[in-house]
N, C-alpha and C positions, 0 to 999 in steps of 0.2 A: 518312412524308415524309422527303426526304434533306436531309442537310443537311450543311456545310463545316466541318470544326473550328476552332475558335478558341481557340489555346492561352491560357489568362487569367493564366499565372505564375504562381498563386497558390496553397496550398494549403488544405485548410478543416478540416486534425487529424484528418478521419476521416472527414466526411459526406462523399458523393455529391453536386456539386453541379454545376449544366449552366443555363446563363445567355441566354434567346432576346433578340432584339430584341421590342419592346415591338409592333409590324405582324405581325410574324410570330406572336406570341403571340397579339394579333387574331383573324388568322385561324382559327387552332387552339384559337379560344376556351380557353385557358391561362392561368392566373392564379400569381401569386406563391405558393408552397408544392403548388401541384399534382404530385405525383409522375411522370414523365416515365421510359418505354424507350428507352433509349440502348443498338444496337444496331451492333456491326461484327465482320462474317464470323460464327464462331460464337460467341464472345466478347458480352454484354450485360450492362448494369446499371442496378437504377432509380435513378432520382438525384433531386434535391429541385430544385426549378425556382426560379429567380430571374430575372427581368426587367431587362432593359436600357432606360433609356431615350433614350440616345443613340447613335447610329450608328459613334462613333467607339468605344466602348467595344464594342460586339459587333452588327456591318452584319446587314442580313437579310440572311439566308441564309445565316447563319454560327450554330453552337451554339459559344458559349464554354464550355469545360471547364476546370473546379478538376485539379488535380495526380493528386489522387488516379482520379480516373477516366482521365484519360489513360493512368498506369499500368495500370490494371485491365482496356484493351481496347485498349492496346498499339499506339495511335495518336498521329498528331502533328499539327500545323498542316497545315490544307488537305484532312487524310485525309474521305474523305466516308464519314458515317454516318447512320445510318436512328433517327430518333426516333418514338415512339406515345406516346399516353396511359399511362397505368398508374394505375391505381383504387389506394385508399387501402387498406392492408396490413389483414386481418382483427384483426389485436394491437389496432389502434386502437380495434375497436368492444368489445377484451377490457377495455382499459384504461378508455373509459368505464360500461364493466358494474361496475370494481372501483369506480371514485370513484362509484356510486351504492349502493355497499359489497355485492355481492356478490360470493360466494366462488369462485375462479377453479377449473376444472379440472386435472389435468397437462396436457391439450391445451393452452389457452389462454393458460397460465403460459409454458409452451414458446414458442407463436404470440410471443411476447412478446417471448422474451429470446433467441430465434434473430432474429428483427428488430431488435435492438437491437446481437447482436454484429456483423451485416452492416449496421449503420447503413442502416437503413431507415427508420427513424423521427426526424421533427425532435426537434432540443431540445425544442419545445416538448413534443410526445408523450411523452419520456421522462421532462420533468421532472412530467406531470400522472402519469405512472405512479405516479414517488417520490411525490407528495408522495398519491395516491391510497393507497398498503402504510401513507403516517405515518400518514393520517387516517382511516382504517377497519381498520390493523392487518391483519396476516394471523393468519387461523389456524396449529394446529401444523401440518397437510399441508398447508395452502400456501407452509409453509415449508420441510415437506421437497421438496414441490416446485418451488420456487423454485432449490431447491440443484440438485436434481436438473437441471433445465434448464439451467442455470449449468455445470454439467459434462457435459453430454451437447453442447451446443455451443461446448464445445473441445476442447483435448488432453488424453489420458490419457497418467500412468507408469503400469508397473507392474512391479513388481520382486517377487522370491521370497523366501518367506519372510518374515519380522516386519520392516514399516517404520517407524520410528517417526517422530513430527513435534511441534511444539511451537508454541504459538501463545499472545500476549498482546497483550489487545484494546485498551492502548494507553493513555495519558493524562501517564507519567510522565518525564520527562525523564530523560536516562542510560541506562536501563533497557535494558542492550545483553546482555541473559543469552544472548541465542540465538547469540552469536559464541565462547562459552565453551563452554554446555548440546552443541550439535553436533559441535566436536572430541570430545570424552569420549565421547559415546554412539559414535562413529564409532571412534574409539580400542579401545571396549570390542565392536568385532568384531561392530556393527547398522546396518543402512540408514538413513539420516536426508536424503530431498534437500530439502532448505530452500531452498524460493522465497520472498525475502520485497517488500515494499515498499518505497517509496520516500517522502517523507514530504509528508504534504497538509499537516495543521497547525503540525506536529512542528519541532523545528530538528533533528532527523535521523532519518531511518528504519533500520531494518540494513540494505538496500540501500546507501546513500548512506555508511555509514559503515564496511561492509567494500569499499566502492570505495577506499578509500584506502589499502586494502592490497593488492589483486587486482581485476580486470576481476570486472563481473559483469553486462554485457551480452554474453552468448553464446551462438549459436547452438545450437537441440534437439538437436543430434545430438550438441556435443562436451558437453554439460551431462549428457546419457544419459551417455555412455561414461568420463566422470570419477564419476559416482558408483557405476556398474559397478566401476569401477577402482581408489577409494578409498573408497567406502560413504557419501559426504556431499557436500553440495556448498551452499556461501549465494549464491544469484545473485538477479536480480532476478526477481521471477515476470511479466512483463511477455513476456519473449522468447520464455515459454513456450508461448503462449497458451491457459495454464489456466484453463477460466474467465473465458473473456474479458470477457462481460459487464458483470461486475464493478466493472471500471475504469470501464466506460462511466457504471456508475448512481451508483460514487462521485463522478464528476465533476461530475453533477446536484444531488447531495448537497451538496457542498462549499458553493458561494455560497449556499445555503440555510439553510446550517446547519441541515442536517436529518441525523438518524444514526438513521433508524428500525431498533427491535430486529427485527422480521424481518429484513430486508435487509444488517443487522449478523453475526446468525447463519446466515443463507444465505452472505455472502460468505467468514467463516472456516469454515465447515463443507465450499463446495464446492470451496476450495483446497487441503485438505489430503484431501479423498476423491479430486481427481484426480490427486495424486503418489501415491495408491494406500494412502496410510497405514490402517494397520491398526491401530496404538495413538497416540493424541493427545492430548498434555498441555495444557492451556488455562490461563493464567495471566488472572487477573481481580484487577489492583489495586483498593483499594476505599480511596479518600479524597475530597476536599474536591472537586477541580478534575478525579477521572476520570467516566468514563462511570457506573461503579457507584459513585455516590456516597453511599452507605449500604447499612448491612447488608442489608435488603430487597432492594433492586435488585440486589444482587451474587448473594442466595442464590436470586433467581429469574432472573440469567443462569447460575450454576452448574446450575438443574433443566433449564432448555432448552437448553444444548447436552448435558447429557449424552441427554437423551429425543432429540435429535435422532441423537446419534453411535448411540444404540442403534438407527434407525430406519432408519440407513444400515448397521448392522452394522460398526462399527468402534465399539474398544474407547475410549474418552474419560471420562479424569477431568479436574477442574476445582479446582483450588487457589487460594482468594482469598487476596492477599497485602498486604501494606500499600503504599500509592501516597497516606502522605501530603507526603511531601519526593522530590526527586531522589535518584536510585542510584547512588554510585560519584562521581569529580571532574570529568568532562568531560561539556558538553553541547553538541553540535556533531560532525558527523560526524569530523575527526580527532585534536580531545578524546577521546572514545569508544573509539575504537580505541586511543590508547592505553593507555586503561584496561582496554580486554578482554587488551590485547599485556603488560599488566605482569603481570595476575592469570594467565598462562596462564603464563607467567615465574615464577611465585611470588617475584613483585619484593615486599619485605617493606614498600616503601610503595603497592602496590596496594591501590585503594578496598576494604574488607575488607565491606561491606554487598552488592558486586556479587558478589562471592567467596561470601560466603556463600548469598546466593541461587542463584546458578549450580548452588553442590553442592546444594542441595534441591531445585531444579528437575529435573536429571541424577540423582538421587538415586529421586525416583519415577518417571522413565520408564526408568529402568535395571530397580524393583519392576515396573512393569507388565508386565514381560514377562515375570514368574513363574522366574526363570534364578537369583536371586541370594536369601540367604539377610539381605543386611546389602549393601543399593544404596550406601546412602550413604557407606558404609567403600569402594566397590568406585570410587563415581566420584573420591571425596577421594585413592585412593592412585592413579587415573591421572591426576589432574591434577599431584597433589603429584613423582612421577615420570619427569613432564615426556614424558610419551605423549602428552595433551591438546595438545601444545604441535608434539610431532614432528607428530601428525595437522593442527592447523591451518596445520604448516608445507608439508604435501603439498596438500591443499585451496588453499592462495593459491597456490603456485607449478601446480598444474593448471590453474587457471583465466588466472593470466597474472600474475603479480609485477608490481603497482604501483613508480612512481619513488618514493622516501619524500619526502612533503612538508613543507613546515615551518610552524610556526605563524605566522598572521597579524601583521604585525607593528606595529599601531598596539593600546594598550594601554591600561586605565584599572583602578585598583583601588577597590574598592569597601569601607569602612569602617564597622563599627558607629556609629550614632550616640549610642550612651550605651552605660555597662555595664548589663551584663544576663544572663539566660538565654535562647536563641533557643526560643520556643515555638513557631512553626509557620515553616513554604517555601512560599511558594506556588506551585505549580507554574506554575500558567499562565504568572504575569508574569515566573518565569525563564524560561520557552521565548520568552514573548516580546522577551526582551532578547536571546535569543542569534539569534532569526528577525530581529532588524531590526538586529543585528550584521552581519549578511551570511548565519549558515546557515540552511540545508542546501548552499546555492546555493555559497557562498565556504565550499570544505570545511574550510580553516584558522581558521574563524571561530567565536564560540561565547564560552562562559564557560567558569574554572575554580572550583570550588565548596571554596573551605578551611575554614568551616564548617559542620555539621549540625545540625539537633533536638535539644534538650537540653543543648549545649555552652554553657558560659560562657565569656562574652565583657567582655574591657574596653574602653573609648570607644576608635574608632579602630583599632582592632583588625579586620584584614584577614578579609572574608566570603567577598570573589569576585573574579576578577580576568576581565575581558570583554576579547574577542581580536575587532580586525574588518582587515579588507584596504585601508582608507581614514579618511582621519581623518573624514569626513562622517557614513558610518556607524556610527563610533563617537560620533559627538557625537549621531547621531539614537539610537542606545541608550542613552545616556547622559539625554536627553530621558526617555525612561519612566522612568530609575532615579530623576532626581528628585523624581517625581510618587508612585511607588513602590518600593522596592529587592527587594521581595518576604519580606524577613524579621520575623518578630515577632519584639518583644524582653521581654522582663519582670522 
């Protein structure tokens, strides 16, 4: 049946969506979430069907279209287009086989997550996926298959010879090693292209906080041709479409608070198998407030991703490290980058906990590629050298030199309540002072950290000093530090 387009303004992030009159829908016996062929010239897409119930919002004989569809068949208001039925995607009947806890195929794992990267499936469908992987678990192959699917429906690098890449799965505030670890390995004459994130929970991802030095929303082809051209590159892996999926299922994830271990080690597994890496360093903090919050849990996410890297055939070791305070003095995306920009400076009041982790980190993926006799002597004299430095200075200026920004300017300092020794940070509640500070979002925003673990402190004596873009937001962060400041004292 043909029908009038109805431009609706609107976009829907990503789904497919195409909106009948509530007579028209009648007719075509169609109901709200019925899958719908929206067809013009050779160009079609199925979309997810919503219901009008008023004439003024979308007349019979008019299909209203979401943004994204209009783009994708190249049409406008009044163009006329041809809609049919379209039956429910076979993934759906995958997805109810798993939530009655059986164990998927590579077919069906695929059916799945090729429907998910072409948004084909509702929220609703994807979030009974997620929470189907939390509550019945996958196996090890349907984890490697998960990955595999993950990377087979998107884009591949692949570059010659030994790639290396580096991945940490996250929990600690600061923890900015991968904006150091990359120049050095790239300096020491190896491929590293670093796609990374941007931050869901976090007050900043390396995404978000090497934006405040260099663009790193950039087009495939110039993000190819700079790390061709310089061996490295930190962008966002977003413009890559590596593994597209990914993002889709984090997103389900997220309001859930769900971080099921499959779907955790399929997503850092198929990101760094589609930039093609051949050797991959996985850093696993292990404290109070990360994901590996004890020895157990760490030493059996260290067994499954290396069984998985062996099963992909890429070389992957796994290093747990300590994640039970913040890394370095800034936590906020351009806090952070200062702190990576002093340490690559060998500025002598650079955070020295980031510096040291940096060379340990550059240190064994320098060993894994069998080249070096004494890694950690080879990354210590390029950074100390100021190669580290020259390298990250080609990296920002390829990708596009940031204006330099300046810190936030409403200010509160935060104070020991008594003398003491600081026995524990807790991570959380300082991520959460620096996220209701304004970051990730207001990049000038954030805390600066003057105390650590084990320092002694007298009453009053300066701990933190919180940076936000309005006095409102600093008084709403200031609100949590009442309730909590995050520091033990003893």
């Amino acid at each position: 049946m043909h029908f009038k387009v109805k431009d609706m303004d609107i976009a829907s992030g990503g789904i497919y969506i195409a909106i009948l009159n509530k007579k028209d829908a009648k007719k075509l016996d169609l109901r709200s979430g019925d899958r719908v062929l929206v067809k013009h010239n050779n160009k079609e897409v199925i979309c997810i069907l919503d219901i009008s119930e008023s004439q003024k919002a979308v007349p019979e004989g008019k299909l209203g279209l979401f943004e994204e569809v209009l783009t994708h068949l190249h049409v406008k208001n009044n163009t006329s287009i041809e809609l049919k039925y379209a039956a429910k995607p076979e993934s759906v009947i995958h997805i109810r086989e798993k939530l009655f806890g059986k164990r998927l195929t590579y077919e069906e794992m695929f059916h799945i997550v090729d429907d998910i990267t072409n948004d084909r499936l509702t929220d609703i469908e994807k979030t009974y996926f997620v929470t189907a992987c939390f509550s019945k678990g996958l196996s090890h192959q349907e984890i490697i298959d998960l990955t595999r699917a993950m990377v087979e429906t998107g884009s591949k690098l692949k570059f010659p010879g030994i790639v290396l890449d580096k991945h940490c799965i996250g929990g600690i505030p600061g923890n900015r090693t991968t904006m150091i670890v990359v120049p050095i390995i790239a300096a020491a004459g190896f491929t590293i292209p670093k796609t990374s994130s941007r931050a869901i929970t976090s007050p900043a991802g390396t995404a978000d906080t090497m934006e405040c030095l260099a663009k790193v929303e950039l087009p495939a082809q110039k993000i190819k041709h700079i790390i061709r051209k310089i061996g490295a590159c930190i962008v966002h892996g977003g413009s890559m479409n590596l593994a597209p999926a990914d993002d889709k299922i984090i997103q389900v994830e997220h309001p859930l608070s769900i971080d099921a271990e499959g779907q955790l080690l399929a997503s850092v597994m198929a990101k760094k198998y589609s930039v093609g890496a051949t050797h991959v360093l996985i850093d696993i903090p292990m404290g109070k407030s990360t994901k590996a919050n004890t020895w157990p849990k760490a030493r059996h996410l260290k067994q499954m991703f290396e069984l998985i890297g062996k099963k992909l055939n890429m070389d992957v070791k796994v290093i747990i490290t300590d994640g039970s305070q913040p890394i370095g003095y800034g936590v906020g995306p351009l806090l952070e980058a200062q702190d990576v920009m002093a340490v690559l400076k060998n500025d002598p009041k650079a955070p020295q906990d980031l510096r040291k982790k940096s060379l340990q980190l550059a240190g064994l993926l320098l060993e894994m590629t069998g080249k070096y006799k004494d890694s950690f002597k080879v990354a210590k004299e390029l950074l100390d050298s100021g190669k580290a430095l020259k390298k990250m200075n080609q990296i920002i200026n390829a990708q596009g030199k940031q204006k330099p920004l300046k810190i936030a300017p409403f200010t509160s300092i935060i104070t020991a309540p008594k003398t003491g020794r600081i026995t524990a940070i807790d991570n959380e509640i300082i991520a959460k002072i620096a996220r209701i500070a304004g970051a990730p979002d207001d990049k000038a925003a954030g805390l600066f950290i003057h105390k650590k673990v084990n320092e002694f402190v007298n009453k009053n004596d300066l701990l933190y000093t919180i940076y936000a873009e309005s006095k409102f937001k600093l008084n709403l962060a200031l609100e949590v530090v009442n309730e909590n400041n995050g520091y033990s004292l003893h």
